[in-house]
Chimera marker file (.cmm) of the C-alpha trace (Angstrom):
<marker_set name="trace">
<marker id="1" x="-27.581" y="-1.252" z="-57.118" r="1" g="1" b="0" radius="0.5"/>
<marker id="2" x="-28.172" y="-5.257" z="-57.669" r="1" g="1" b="0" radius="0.5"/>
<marker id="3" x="-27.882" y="-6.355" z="-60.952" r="1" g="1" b="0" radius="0.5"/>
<marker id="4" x="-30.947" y="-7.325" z="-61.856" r="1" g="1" b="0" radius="0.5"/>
<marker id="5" x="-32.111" y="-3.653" z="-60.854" r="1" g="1" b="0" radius="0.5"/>
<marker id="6" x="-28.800" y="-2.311" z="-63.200" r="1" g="1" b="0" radius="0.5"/>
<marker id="7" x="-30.247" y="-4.201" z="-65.881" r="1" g="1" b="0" radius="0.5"/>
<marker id="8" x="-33.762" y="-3.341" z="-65.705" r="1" g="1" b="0" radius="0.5"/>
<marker id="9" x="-32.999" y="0.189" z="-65.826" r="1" g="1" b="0" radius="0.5"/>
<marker id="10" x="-30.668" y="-0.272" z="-68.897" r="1" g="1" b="0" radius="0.5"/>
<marker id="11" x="-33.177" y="-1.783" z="-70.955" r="1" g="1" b="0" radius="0.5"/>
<marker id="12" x="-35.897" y="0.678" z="-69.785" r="1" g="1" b="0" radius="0.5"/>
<marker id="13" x="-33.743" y="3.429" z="-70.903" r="1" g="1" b="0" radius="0.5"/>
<marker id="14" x="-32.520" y="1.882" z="-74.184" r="1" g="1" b="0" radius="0.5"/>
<marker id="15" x="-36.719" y="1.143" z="-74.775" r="1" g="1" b="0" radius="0.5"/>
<marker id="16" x="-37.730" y="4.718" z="-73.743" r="1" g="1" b="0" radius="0.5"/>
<marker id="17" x="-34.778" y="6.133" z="-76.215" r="1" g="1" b="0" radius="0.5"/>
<marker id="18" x="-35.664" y="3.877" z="-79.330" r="1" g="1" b="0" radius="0.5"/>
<marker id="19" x="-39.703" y="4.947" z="-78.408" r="1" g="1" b="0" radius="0.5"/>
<marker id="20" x="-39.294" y="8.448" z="-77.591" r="1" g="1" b="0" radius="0.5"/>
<marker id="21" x="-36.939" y="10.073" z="-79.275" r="1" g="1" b="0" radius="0.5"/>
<marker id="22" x="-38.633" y="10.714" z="-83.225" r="1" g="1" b="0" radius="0.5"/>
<marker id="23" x="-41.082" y="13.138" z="-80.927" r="1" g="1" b="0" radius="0.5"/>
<marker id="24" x="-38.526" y="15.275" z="-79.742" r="1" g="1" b="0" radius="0.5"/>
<marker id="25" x="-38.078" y="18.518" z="-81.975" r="1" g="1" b="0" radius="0.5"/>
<marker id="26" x="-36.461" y="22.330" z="-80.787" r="1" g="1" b="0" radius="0.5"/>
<marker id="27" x="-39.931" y="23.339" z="-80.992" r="1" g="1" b="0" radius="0.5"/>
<marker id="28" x="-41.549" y="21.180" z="-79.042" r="1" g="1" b="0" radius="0.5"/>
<marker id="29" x="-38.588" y="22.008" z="-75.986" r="1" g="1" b="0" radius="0.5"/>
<marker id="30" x="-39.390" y="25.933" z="-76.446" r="1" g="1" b="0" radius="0.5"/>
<marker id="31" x="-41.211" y="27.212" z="-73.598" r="1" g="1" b="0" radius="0.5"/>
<marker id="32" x="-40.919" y="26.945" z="-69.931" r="1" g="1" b="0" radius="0.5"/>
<marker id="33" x="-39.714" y="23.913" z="-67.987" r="1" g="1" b="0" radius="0.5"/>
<marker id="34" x="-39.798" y="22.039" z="-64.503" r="1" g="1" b="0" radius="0.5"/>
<marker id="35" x="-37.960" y="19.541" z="-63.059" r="1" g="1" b="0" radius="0.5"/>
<marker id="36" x="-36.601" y="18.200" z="-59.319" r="1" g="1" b="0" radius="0.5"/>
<marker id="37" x="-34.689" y="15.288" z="-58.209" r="1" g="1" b="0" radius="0.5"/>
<marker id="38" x="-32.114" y="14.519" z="-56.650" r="1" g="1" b="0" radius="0.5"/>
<marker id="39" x="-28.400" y="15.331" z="-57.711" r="1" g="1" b="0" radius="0.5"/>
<marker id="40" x="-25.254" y="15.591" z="-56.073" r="1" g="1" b="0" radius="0.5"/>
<marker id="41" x="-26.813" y="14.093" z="-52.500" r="1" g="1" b="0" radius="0.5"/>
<marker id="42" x="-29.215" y="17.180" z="-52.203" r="1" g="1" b="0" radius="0.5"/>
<marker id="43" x="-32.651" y="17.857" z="-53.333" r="1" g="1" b="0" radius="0.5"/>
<marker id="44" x="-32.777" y="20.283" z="-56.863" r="1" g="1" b="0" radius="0.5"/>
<marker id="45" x="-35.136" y="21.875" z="-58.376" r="1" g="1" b="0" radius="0.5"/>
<marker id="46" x="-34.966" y="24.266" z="-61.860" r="1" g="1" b="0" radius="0.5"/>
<marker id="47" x="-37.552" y="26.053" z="-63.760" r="1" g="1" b="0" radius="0.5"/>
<marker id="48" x="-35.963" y="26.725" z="-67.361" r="1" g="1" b="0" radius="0.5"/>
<marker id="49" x="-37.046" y="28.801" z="-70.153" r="1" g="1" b="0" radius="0.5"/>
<marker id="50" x="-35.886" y="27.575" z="-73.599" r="1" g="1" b="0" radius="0.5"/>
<marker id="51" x="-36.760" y="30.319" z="-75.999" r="1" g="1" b="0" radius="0.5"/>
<marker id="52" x="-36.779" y="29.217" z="-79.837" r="1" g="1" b="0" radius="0.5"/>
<marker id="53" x="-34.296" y="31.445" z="-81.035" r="1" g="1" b="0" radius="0.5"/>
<marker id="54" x="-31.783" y="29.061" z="-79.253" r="1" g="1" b="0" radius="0.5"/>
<marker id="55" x="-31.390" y="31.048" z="-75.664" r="1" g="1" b="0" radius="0.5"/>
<marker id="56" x="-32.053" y="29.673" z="-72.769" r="1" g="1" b="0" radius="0.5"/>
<marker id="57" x="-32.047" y="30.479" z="-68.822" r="1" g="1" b="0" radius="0.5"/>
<marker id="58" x="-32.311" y="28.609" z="-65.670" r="1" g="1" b="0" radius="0.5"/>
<marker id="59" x="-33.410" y="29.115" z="-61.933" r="1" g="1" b="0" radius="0.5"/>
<marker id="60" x="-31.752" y="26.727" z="-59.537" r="1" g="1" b="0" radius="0.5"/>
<marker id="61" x="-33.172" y="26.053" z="-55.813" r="1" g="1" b="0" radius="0.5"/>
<marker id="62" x="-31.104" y="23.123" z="-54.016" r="1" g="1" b="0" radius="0.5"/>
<marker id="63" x="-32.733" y="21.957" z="-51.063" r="1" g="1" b="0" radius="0.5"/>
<marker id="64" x="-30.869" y="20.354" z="-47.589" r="1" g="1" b="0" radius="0.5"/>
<marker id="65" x="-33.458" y="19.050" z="-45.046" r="1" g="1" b="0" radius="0.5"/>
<marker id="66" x="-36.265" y="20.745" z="-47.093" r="1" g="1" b="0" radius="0.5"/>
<marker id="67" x="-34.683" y="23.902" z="-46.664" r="1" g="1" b="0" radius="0.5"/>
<marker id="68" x="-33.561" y="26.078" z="-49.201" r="1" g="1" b="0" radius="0.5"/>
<marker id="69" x="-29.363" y="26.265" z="-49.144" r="1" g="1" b="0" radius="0.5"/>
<marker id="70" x="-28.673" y="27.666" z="-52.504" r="1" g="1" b="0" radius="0.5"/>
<marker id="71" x="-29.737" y="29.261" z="-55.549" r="1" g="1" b="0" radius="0.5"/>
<marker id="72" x="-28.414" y="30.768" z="-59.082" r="1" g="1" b="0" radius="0.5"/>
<marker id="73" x="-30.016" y="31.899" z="-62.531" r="1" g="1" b="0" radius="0.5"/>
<marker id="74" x="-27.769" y="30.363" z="-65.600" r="1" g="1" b="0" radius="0.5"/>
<marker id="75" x="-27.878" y="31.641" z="-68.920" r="1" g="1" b="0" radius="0.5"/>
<marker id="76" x="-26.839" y="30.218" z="-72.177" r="1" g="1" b="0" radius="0.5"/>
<marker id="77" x="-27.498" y="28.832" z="-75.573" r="1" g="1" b="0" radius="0.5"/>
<marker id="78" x="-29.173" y="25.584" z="-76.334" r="1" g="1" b="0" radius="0.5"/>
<marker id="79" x="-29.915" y="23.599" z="-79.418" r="1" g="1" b="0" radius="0.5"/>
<marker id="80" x="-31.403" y="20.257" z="-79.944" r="1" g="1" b="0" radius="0.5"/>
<marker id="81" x="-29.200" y="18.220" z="-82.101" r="1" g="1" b="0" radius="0.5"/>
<marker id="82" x="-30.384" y="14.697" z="-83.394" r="1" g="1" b="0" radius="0.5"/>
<marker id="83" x="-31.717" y="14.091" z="-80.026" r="1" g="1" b="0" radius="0.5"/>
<marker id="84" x="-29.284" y="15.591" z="-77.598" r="1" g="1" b="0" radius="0.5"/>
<marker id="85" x="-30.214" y="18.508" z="-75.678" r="1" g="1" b="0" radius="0.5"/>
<marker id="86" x="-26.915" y="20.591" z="-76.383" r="1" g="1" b="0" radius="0.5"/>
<marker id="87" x="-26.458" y="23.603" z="-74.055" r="1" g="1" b="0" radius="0.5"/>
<marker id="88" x="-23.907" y="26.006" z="-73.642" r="1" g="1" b="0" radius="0.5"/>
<marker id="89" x="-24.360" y="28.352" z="-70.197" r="1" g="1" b="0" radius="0.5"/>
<marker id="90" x="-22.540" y="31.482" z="-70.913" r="1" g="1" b="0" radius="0.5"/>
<marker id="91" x="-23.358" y="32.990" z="-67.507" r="1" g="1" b="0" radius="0.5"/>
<marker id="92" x="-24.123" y="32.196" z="-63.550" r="1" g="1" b="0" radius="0.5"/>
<marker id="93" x="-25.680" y="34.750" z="-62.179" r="1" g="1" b="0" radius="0.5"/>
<marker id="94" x="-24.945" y="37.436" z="-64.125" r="1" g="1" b="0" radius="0.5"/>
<marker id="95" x="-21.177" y="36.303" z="-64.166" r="1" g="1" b="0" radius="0.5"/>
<marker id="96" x="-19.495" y="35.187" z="-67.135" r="1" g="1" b="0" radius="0.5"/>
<marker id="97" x="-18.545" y="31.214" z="-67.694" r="1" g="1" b="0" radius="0.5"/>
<marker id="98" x="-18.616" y="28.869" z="-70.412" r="1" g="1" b="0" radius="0.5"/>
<marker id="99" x="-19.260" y="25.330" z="-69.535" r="1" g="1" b="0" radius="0.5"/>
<marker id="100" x="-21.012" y="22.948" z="-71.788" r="1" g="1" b="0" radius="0.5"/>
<marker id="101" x="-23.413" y="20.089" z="-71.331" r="1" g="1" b="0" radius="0.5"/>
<marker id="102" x="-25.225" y="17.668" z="-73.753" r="1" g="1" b="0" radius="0.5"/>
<marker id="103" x="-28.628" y="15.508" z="-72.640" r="1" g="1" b="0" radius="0.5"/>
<marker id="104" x="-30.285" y="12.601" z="-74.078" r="1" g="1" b="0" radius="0.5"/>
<marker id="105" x="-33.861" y="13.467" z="-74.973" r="1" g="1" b="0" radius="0.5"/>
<marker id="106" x="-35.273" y="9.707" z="-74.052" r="1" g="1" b="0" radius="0.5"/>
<marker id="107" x="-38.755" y="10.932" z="-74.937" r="1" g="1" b="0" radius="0.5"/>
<marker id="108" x="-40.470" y="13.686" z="-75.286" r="1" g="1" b="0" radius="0.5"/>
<marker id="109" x="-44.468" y="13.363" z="-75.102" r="1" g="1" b="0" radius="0.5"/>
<marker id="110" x="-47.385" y="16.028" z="-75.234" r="1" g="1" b="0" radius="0.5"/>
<marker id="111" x="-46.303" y="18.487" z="-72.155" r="1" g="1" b="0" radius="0.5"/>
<marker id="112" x="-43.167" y="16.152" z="-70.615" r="1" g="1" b="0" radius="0.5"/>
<marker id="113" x="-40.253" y="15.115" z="-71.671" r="1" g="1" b="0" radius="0.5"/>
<marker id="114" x="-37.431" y="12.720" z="-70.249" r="1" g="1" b="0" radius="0.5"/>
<marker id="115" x="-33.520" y="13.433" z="-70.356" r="1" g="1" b="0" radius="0.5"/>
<marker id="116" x="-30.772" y="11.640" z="-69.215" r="1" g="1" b="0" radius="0.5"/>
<marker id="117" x="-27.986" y="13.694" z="-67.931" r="1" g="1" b="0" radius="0.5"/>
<marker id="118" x="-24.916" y="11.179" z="-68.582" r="1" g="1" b="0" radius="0.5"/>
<marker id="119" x="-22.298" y="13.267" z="-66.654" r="1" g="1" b="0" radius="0.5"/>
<marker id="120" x="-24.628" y="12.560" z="-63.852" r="1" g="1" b="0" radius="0.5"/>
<marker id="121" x="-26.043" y="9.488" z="-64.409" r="1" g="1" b="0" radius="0.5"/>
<marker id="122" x="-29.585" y="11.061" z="-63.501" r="1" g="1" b="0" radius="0.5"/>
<marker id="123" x="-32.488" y="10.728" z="-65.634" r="1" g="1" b="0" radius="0.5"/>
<marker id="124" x="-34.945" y="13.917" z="-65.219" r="1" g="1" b="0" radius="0.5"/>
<marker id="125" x="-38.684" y="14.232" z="-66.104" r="1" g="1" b="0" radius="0.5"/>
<marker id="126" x="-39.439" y="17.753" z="-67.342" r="1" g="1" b="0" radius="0.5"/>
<marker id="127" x="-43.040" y="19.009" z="-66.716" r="1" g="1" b="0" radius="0.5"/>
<marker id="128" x="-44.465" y="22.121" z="-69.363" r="1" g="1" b="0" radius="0.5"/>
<marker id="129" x="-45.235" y="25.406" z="-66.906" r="1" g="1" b="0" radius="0.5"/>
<marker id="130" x="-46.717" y="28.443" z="-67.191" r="1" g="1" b="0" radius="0.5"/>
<marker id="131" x="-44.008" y="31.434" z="-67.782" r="1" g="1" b="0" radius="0.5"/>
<marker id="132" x="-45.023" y="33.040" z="-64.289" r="1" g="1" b="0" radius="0.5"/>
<marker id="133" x="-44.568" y="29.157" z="-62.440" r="1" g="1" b="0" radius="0.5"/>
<marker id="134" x="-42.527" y="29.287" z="-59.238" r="1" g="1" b="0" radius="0.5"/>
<marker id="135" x="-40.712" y="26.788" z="-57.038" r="1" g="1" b="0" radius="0.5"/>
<marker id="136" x="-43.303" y="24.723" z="-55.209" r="1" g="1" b="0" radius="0.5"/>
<marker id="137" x="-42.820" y="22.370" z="-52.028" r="1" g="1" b="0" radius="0.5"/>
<marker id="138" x="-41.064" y="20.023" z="-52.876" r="1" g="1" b="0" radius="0.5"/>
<marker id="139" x="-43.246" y="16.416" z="-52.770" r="1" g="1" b="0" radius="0.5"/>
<marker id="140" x="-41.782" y="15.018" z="-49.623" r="1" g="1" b="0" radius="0.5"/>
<marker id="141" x="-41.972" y="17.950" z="-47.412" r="1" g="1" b="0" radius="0.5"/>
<marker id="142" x="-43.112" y="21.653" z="-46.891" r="1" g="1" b="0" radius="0.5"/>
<marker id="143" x="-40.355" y="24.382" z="-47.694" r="1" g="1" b="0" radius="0.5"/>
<marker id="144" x="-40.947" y="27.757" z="-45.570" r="1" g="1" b="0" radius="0.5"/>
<link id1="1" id2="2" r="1" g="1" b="0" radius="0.2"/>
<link id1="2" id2="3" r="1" g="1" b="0" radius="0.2"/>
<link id1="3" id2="4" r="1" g="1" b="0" radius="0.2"/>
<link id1="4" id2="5" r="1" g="1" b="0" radius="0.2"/>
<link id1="5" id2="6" r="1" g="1" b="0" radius="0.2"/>
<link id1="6" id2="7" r="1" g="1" b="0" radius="0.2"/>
<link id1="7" id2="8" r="1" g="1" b="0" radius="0.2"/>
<link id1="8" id2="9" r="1" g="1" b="0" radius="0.2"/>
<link id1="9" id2="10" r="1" g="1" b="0" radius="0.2"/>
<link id1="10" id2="11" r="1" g="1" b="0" radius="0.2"/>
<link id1="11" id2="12" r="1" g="1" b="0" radius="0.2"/>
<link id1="12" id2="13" r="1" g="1" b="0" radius="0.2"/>
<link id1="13" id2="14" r="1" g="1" b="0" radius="0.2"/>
<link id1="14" id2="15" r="1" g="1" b="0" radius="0.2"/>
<link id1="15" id2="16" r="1" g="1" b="0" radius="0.2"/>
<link id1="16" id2="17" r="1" g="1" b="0" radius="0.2"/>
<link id1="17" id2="18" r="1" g="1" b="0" radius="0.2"/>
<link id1="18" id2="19" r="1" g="1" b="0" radius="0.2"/>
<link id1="19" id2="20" r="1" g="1" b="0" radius="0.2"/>
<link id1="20" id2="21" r="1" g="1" b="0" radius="0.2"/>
<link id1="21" id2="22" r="1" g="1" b="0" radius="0.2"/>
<link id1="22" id2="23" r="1" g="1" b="0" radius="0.2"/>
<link id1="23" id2="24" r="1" g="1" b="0" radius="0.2"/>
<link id1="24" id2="25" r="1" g="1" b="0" radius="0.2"/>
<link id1="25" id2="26" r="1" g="1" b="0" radius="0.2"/>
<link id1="26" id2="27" r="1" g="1" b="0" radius="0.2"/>
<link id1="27" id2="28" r="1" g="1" b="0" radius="0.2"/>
<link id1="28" id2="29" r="1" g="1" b="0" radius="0.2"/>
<link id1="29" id2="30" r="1" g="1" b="0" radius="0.2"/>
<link id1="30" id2="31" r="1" g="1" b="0" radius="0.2"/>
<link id1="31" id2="32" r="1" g="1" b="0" radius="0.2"/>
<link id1="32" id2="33" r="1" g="1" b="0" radius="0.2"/>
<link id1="33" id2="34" r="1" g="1" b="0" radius="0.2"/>
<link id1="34" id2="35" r="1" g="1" b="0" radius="0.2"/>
<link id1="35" id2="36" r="1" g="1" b="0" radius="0.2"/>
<link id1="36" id2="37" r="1" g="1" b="0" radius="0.2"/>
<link id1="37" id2="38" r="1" g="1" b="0" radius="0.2"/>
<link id1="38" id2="39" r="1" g="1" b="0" radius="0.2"/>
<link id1="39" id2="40" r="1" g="1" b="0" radius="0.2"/>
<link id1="40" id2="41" r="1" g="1" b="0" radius="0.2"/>
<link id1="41" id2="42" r="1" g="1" b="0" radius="0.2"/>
<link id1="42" id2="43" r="1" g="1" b="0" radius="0.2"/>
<link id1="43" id2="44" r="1" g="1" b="0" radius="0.2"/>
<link id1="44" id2="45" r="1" g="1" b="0" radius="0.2"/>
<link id1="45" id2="46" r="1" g="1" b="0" radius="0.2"/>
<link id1="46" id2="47" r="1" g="1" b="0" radius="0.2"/>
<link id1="47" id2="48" r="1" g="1" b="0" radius="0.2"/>
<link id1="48" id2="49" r="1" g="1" b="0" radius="0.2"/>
<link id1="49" id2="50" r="1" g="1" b="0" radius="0.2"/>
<link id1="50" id2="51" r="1" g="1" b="0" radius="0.2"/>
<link id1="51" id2="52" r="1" g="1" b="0" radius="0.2"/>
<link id1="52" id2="53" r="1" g="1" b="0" radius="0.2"/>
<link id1="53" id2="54" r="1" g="1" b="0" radius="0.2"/>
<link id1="54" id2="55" r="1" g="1" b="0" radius="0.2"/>
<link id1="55" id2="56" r="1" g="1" b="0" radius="0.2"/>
<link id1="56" id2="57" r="1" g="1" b="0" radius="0.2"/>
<link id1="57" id2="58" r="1" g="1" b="0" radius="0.2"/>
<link id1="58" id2="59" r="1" g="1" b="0" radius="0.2"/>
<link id1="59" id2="60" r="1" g="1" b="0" radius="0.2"/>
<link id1="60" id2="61" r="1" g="1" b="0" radius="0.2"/>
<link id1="61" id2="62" r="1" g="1" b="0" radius="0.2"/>
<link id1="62" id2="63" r="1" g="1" b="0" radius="0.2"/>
<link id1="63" id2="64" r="1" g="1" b="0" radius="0.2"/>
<link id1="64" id2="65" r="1" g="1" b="0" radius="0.2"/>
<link id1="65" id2="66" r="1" g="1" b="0" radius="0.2"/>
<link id1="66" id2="67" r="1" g="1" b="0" radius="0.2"/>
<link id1="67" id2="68" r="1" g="1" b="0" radius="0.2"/>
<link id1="68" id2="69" r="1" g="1" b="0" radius="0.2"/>
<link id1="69" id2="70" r="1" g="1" b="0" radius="0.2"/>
<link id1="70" id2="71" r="1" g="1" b="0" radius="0.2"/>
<link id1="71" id2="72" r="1" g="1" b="0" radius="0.2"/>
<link id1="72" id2="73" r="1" g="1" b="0" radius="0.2"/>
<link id1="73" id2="74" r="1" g="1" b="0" radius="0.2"/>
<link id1="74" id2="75" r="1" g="1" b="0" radius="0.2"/>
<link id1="75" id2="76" r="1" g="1" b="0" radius="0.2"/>
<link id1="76" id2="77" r="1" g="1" b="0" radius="0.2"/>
<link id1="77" id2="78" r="1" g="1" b="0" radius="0.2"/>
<link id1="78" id2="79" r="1" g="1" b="0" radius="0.2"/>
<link id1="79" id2="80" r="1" g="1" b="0" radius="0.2"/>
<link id1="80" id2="81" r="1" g="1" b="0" radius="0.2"/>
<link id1="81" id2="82" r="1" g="1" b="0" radius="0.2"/>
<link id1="82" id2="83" r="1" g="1" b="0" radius="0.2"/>
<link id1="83" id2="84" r="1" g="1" b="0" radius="0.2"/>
<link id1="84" id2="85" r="1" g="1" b="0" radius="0.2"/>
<link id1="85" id2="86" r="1" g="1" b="0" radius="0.2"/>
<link id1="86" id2="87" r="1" g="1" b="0" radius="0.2"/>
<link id1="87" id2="88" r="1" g="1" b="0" radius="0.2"/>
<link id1="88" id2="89" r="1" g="1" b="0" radius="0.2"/>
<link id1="89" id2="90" r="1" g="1" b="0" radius="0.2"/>
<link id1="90" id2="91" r="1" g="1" b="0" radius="0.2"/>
<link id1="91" id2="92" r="1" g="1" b="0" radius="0.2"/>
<link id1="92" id2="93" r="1" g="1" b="0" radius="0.2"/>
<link id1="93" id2="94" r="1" g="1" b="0" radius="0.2"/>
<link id1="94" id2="95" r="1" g="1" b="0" radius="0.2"/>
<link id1="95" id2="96" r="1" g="1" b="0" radius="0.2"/>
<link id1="96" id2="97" r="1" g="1" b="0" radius="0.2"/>
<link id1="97" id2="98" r="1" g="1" b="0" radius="0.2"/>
<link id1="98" id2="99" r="1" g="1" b="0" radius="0.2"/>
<link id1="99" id2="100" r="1" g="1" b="0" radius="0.2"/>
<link id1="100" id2="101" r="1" g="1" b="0" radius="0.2"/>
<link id1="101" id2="102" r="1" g="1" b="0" radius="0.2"/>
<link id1="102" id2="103" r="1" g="1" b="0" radius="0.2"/>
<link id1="103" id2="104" r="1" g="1" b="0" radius="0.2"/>
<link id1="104" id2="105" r="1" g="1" b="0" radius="0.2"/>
<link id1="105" id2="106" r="1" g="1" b="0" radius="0.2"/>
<link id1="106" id2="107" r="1" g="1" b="0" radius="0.2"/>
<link id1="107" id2="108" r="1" g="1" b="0" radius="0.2"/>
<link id1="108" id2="109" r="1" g="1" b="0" radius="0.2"/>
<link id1="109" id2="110" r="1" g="1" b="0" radius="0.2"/>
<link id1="110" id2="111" r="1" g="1" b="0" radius="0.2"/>
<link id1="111" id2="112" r="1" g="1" b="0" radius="0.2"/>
<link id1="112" id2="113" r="1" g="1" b="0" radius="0.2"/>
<link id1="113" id2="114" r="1" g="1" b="0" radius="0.2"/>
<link id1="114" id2="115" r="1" g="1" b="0" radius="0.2"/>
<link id1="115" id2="116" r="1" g="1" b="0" radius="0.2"/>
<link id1="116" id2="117" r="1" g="1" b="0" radius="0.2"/>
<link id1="117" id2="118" r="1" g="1" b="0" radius="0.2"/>
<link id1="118" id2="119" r="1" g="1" b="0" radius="0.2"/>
<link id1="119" id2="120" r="1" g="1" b="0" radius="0.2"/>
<link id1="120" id2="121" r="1" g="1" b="0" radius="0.2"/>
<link id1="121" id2="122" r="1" g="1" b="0" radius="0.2"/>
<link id1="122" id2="123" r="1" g="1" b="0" radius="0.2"/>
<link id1="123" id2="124" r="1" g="1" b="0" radius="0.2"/>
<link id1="124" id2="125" r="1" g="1" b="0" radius="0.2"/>
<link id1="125" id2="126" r="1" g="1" b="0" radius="0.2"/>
<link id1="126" id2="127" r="1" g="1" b="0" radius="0.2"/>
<link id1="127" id2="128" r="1" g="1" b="0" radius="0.2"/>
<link id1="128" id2="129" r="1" g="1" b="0" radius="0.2"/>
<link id1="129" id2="130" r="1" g="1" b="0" radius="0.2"/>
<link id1="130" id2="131" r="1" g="1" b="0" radius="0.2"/>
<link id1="131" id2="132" r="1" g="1" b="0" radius="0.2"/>
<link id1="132" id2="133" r="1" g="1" b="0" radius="0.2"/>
<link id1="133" id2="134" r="1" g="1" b="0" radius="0.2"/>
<link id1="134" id2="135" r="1" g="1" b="0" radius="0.2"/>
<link id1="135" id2="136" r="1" g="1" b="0" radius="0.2"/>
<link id1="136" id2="137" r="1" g="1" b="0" radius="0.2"/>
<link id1="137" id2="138" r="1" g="1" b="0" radius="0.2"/>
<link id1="138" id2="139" r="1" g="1" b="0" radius="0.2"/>
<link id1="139" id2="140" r="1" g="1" b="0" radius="0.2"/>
<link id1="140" id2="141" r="1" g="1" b="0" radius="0.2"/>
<link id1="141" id2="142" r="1" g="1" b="0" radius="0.2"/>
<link id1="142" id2="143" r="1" g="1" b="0" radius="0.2"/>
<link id1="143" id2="144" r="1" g="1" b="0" radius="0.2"/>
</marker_set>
């Protein structure tokens, strides 16, 4: 990434955090999630549902060459903590773990909200769904 680009991206984080962020309550993150992007070279998508008495899970669908390749359900706790997105998965498909990861709420807006994943480097765009929403095609190509 140039420079110029790095920069740009910086400052339209650091902007979309000082914005954003006053919006962003555990209320307001209860409910049922979407998201996709790319992370770790392949194509992800997760549909989570945050409940508001702090549990949450999450259905995982990575994609290679628009094809499905893997999937899991992760369970946990979550908590919203002056603007981080603090959550604690407990289980991976029905299996017992304990791993912990924290998210920057950038902004959080009506039915969206952004996070930035700083283990990652990846900032994600969260759409509100209805609690019976499934994986769709992903935008650049049909899944079978």
């Amino acid at each position: 990434m140039s420079t110029l680009k790095r920069k740009w991206r910086e400052t339209l984080l650091l902007l979309m955090a000082t914005i954003g962020t006053a919006n962003a309550d555990q209320a307001a993150l209860s409910g049922d999630w979407f998201m996709e992007g790319t992370e770790h070279g392949n194509f992800s998508q997760f549909i989570y549902h945050r409940d508001a008495n702090g549990t949450f899970s999450v259905q995982i669908r990575v994609l290679e060459h628009c094809q499905p390749i893997f999937g899991q359900i992760e369970a946990g706790t979550w908590a919203l903590v002056d603007d981080k997105l603090d959550q604690f998965t407990t289980s991976v498909n029905g299996h017992k773990t304990n791993y912990h990861d924290i998210f920057s709420i950038l902004s959080s807006i009506g039915d969206s909200y952004t996070s930035y994943d700083p283990e990652t480097g990846i900032t994600w765009q969260a759409l509100r769904v209805p609690s019976d929403f499934t994986f769709p095609d992903p935008k650049s190509c049909a899944v079978s």
